[in-house]
N, C-alpha and C positions, 0 to 999 in steps of 0.2 A: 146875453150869453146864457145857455142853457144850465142850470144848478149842478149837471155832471161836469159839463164841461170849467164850469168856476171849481168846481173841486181839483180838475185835475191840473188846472195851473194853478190852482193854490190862490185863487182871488179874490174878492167880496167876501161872503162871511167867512170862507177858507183862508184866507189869507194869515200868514204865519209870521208873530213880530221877533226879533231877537235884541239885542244890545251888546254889543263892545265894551270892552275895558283893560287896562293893564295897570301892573301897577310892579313894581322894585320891593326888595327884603331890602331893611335899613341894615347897614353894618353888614359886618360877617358873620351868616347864619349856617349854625352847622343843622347836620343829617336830622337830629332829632329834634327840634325845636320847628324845623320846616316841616315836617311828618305832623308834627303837634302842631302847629297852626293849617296846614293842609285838612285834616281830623276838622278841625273845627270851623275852617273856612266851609265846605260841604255842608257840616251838620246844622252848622248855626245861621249860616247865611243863604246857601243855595237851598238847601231839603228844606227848611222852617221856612223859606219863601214860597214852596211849590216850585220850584226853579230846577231844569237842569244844566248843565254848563257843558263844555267841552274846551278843548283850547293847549298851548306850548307851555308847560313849564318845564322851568331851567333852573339851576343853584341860584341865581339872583332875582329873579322876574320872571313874572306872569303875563303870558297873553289870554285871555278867556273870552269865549261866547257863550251868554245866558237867555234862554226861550224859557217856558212856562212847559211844564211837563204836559199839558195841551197848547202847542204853538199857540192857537188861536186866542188865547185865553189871556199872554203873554202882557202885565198891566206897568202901566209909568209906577202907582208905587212897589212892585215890586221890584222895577230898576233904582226907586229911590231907596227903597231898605236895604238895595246892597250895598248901594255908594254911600249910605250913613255907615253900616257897617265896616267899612273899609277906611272910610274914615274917623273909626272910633280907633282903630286898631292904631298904636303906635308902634308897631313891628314893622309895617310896611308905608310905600309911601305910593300916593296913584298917582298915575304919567299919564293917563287920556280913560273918558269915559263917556262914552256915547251913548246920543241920543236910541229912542226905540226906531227901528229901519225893518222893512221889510224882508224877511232871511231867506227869500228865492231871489229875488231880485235886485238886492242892494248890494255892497261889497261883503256884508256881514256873514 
């Protein structure tokens, strides 16, 4: 396949990784303390990885998608330094965290 044509489906060195994850607020967490760990989840985890994220959050739980601010670029320890961070955190508790999957063409 032609190097345009890998670019435009996004495959061989184009190819763009993401990872899944969720995780629950322990307890009952009000307005500002979720503000203040949201604040910090970003800064400390997503930005200081080179990470961007998207995803559902709700007053109890999070669904997020996290790729490498260059898709392509997107690394295993970057999906491990978030799952240590999340697991450092005693605020919250993680419910599923997936493997790196391809983000055109997995469910990701």
């Amino acid at each position: 396949m032609k190097k345009r044509l890998r670019k435009k489906y996004r495959v061989g060195e184009f190819k763009e990784l993401c990872f899944e994850f969720s995780f629950d607020y322990k307890g009952d967490v009000a307005a500002p303390e979720c503000e203040q760990f949201l604040h910090a989840f970003v800064e400390e985890c997503i930005e200081a990885n080179g990470l961007d994220c998207e995803g559902n959050i709700t007053d109890d739980s999070c669904n997020i998608i996290a790729k490498a601010v260059d898709p392509t670029q997107t690394s295993e320890a970057q999906r491990q330094a978030v799952k240590s961070w999340l697991e450092a955190r005693s605020d919250v508790e993680l419910k599923s965290f997936g493997e790196l999957q391809d983000a055109w063409y997995a469910s990701c």
